[in-house]
C-alpha positions in Angstrom: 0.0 0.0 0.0 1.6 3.5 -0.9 1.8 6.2 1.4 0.6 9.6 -0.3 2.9 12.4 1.0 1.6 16.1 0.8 3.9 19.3 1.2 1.9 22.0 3.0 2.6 25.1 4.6 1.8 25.4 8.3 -1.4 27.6 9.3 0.1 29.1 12.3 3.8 30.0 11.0 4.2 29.4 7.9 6.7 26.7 7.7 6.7 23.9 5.1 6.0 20.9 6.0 5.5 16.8 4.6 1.9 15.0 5.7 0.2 11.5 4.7 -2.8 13.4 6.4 -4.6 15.5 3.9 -6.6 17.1 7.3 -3.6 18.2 9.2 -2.8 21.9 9.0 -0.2 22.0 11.3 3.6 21.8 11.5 3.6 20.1 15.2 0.8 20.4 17.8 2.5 23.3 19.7 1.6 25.2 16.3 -1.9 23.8 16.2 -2.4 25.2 20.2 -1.1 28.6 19.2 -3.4 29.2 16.8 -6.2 28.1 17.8 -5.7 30.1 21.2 -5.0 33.0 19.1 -8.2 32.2 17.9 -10.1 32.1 20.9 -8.7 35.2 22.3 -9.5 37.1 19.1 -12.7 36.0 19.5 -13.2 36.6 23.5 -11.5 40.4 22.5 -14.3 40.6 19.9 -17.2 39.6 22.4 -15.9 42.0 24.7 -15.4 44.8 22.7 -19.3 44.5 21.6 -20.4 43.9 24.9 -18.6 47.0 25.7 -20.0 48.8 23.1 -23.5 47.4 24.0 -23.0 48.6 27.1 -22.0 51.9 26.1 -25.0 52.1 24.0 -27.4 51.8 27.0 -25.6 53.7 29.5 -25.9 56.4 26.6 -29.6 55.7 26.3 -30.1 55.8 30.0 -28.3 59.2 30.1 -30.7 60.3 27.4 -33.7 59.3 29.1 -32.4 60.8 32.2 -31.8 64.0 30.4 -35.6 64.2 29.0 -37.0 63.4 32.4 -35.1 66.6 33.6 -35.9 68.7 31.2 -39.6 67.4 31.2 -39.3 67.5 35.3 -37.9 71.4 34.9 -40.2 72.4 32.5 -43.4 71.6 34.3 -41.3 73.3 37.7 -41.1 75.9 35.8 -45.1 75.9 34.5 -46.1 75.4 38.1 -44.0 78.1 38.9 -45.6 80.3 36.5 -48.8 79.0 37.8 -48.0 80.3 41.2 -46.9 84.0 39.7 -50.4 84.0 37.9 -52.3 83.1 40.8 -50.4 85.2 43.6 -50.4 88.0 41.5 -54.4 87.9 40.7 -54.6 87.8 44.4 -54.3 91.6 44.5 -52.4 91.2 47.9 -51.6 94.4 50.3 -48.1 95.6 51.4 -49.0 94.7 54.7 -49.4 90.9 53.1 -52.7 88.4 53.8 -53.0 85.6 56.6 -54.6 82.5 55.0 -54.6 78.9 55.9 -52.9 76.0 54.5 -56.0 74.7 53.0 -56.9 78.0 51.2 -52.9 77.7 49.3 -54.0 74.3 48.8 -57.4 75.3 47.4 -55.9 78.2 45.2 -54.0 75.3 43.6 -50.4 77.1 44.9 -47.5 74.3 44.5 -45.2 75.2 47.6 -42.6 73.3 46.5 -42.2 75.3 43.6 -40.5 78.7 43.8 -37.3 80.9 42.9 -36.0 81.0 45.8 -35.8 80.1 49.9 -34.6 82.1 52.5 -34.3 82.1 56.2 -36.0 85.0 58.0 -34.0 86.3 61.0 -34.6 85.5 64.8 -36.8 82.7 63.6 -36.8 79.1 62.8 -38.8 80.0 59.2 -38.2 80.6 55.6 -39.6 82.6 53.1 -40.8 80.9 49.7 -39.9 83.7 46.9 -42.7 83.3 44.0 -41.0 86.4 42.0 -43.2 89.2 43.2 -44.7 87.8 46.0 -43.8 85.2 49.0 -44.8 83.1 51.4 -43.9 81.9 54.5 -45.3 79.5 57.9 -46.6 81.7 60.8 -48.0 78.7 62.7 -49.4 75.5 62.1 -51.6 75.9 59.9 -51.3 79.8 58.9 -48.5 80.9 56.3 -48.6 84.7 55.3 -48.5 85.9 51.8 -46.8 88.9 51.3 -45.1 90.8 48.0 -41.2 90.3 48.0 -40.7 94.1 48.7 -41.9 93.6 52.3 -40.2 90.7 53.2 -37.0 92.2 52.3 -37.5 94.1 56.5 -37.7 90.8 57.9 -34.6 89.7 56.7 
């Protein structure tokens, strides 16, 4: 029985080299194991890199969202905000300010946790909630006194 012999080059480094095997594609099996973990870590690298980039992709998508949110989440602060203007200044309100209770804000529709600006009134414990031209801040429990920002500014 004859023996076919087949010069081939190796697939790892190029060398020549004499088979009977027409499958073998490598020189020696050190070759064959260098190549085919060159392989594999191409291929892990690849996976990576794309599950990287995947998960730059959503990180940059969540960003996005979280961006739209803020700006949707700002622009309604600032509608209510406006809302607040509107109402307080339809309320006509004396220098002196107005006394109402906590359930009249709440039934004029005013969101207290939207205003310009909060600051602390001297010798006491309270703030003042700055609207623009008007303000508002706790006298007791259940009282709060709307005032416009000119007057406040003597209680500062």
């Amino acid at each position: 029985m004859e023996i076919n012999q087949t010069n081939k080059a190796c697939q790892n480094c190029n060398t020549p080299f004499t088979t009977n095997l027409d499958l073998q594609k490598f020189c020696s099996e050190s070759c064959k194991n260098n190549f085919h973990n060159a392989k594999k870590k191409e291929n892990r690298l690849e996976i990576e890199y794309f599950a990287s980039e995947l998960k730059k992709q959503a990180l940059n998508k969540e960003l996005e969202e979280k961006i739209k949110e803020n700006l949707r989440l700002q622009m309604k602060r600032e509608s209510n905000l406006a809302d607040n203007q509107h109402i307080l200044a339809n309320l006509n309100i004396p220098d002196a300010g107005i006394v109402v209770k906590l359930s009249e804000i709440e039934e004029l529709k005013i969101n207290l946790n939207c205003y310009i600006a909060q600051k602390q009134i001297k010798n006491t414990p309270y703030k003042y909630l700055e609207f623009g031209d008007h303000g508002i801040f706790w006298i007791g429990v259940d009282k709060l006194l709307i005032s416009p920002t000119k007057s406040y500014v003597q209680w500062m």
